[in-house]
N, C-alpha and C positions, 0 to 999 in steps of 0.2 A: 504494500500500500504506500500510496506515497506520500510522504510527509508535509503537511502543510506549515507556510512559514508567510507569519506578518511581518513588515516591514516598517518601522518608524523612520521618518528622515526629514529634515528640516531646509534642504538646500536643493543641490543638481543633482543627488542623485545618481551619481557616479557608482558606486557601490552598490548599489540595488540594480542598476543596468548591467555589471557583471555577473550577479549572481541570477537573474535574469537570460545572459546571454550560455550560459551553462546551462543552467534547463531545457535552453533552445538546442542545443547541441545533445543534449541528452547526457555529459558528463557530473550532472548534478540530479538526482532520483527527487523530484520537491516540487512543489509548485506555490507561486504565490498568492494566496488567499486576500489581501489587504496591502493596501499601503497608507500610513497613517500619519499627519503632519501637523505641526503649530502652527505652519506657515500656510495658510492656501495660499501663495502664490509660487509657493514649493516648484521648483522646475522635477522635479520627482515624482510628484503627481502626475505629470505627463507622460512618464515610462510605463503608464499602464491604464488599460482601459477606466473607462469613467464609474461603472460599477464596482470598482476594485478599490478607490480614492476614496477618502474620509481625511477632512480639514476644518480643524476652528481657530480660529485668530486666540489663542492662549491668552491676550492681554486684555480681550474683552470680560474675560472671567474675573468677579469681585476676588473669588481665592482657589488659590492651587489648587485647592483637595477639589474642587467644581470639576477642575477643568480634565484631573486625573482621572474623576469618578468617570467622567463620559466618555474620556480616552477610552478607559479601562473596558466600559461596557462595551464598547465599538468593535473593538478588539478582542472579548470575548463571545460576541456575537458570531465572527467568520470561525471558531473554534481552530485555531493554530496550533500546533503541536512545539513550535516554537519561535518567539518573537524576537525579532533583530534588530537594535541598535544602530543603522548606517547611517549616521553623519546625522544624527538629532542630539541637538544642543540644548536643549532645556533639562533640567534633571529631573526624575521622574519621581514623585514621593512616596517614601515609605508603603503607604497601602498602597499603589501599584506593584511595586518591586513585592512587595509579600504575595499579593494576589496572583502572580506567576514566576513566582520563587522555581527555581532549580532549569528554567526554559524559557532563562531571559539571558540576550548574549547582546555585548558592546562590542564595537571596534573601534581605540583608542589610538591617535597617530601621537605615540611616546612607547620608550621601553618600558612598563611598568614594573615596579613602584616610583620610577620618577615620574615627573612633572604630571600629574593627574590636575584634572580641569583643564582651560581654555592656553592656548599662547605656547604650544609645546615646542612648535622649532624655533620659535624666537627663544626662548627661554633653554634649548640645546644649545644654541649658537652663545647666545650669553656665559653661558659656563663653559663654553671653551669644551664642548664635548669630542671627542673624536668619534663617535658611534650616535646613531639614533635610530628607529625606527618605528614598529606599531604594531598592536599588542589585539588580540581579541580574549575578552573576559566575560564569565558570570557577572550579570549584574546583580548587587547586594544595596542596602540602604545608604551605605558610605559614597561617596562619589568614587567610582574608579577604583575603588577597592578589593572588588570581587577576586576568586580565584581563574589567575590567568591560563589561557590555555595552549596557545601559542604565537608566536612574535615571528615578525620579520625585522633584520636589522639592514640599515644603508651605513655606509660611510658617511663622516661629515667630511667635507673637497674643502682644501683654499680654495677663500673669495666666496665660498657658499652666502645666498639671502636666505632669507626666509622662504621666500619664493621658489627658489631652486630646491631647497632644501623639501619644503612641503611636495615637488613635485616629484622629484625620485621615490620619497615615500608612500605615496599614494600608488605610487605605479608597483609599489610592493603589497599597499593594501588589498587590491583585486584579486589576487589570488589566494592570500592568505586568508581574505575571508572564506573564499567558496572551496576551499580546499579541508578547513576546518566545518564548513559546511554538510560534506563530505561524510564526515567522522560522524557529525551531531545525525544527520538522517539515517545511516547506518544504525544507529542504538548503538554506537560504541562508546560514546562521551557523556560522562554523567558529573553532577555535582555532586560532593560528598561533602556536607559542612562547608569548611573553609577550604578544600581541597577539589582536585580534578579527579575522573580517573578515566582509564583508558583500559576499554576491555576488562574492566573490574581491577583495575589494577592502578595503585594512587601513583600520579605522576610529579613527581618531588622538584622541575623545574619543568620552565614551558615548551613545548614542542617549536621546531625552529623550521623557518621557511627556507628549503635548501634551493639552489641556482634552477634546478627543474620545476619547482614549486608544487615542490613533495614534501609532507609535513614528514620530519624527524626525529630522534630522540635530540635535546641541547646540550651542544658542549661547552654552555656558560655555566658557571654556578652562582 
């Protein structure tokens, strides 16, 4: 059966058009049920038919927990088997994150547990990093805190911007997400507490995106 997966995103929607263009190809077993955004004018909404799109302006809501509740319902209306984080910038509260605890997944462009929240290649560049790149995690209550499951790393170049630097990253996120994708439709990737595991088995550092963009065991610690 194949696994359905909603979609939150707040911007272009680059990341949802990857894990999209896998489906299309058949290298991804999934289909997407929803796509969900703070922003209607979301360029993301447009990667998928108009039945599929669900959008409220976030800032017309008097308080968060409003805007979460109707998120929340939205989303478990299309019944997802598990909902994705690509490139939505608002943080989700507590009773959402509770409400699909263990099959809510981010993709964060930092190595984590560095620079969690907004400003991550500027804030690599500022400390003079020589590595960076981008992480997919469980989301939990904490910002960015969840357990990670696998990273992709880029070099920091002389003369790197922000700009540059965001763009080599990104071009590592596409697959890392739908490769990790891969694992979670399989039934192979579960949360465990504070931990991952893989095939029943607890994964003690994050799986790494290797030059084929095949998820592997990391040779970081």
């Amino acid at each position: 059966m194949r696994r359905r997966i909603a979609v939150l995103a707040s911007g272009r929607g680059s990341n949802l058009q990857a894990v999209l263009d896998a489906i299309a190809t058949g290298s991804l077993d999934a289909e997407i049920v929803g796509v969900f955004s703070d922003k209607p004018a979301a360029q993301a909404l447009q990667r998928v038919s108009e039945p599929l799109r669900w959008s409220r302006d976030a800032k017309s809501y008097a308080a968060r927990e409003d805007f979460d509740r109707e998120l929340g319902d939205a989303v478990a209306a299309c019944a997802p088997d598990w909902i994705v984080c690509a490139g939505y910038l608002r943080i989700l509260g507590d009773a959402f994150v509770e409400r699909f605890s263990g099959r809510l997944l981010n993709i964060h462009p930092s190595l984590l547990p560095k620079y969690r929240g907004l400003r991550t290649h500027a804030r690599a560049l500022e400390a003079g990093d020589e590595e960076h790149g981008v992480s997919v995690h469980f989301v939990i209550p904490a910002l960015d805190a969840g357990a990670v499951i696998a990273q992709a790393r880029v070099p920091v170049l002389p003369g790197d911007t922000t700009e540059t630097l965001s763009a080599r990253v990104l071009e590592r996120e596409h697959p890392l997400l739908v490769a990790v994708l891969r694992l979670v439709v399989a039934g192979r990737l579960n949360e465990r507490g504070t931990t991952v595991t893989l095939d029943g088995h607890t994964l003690f550092t994050p799986l790494h995106l290797d030059c084929a963009g095949r998820l592997a065991p990391s040779g970081h610690q």
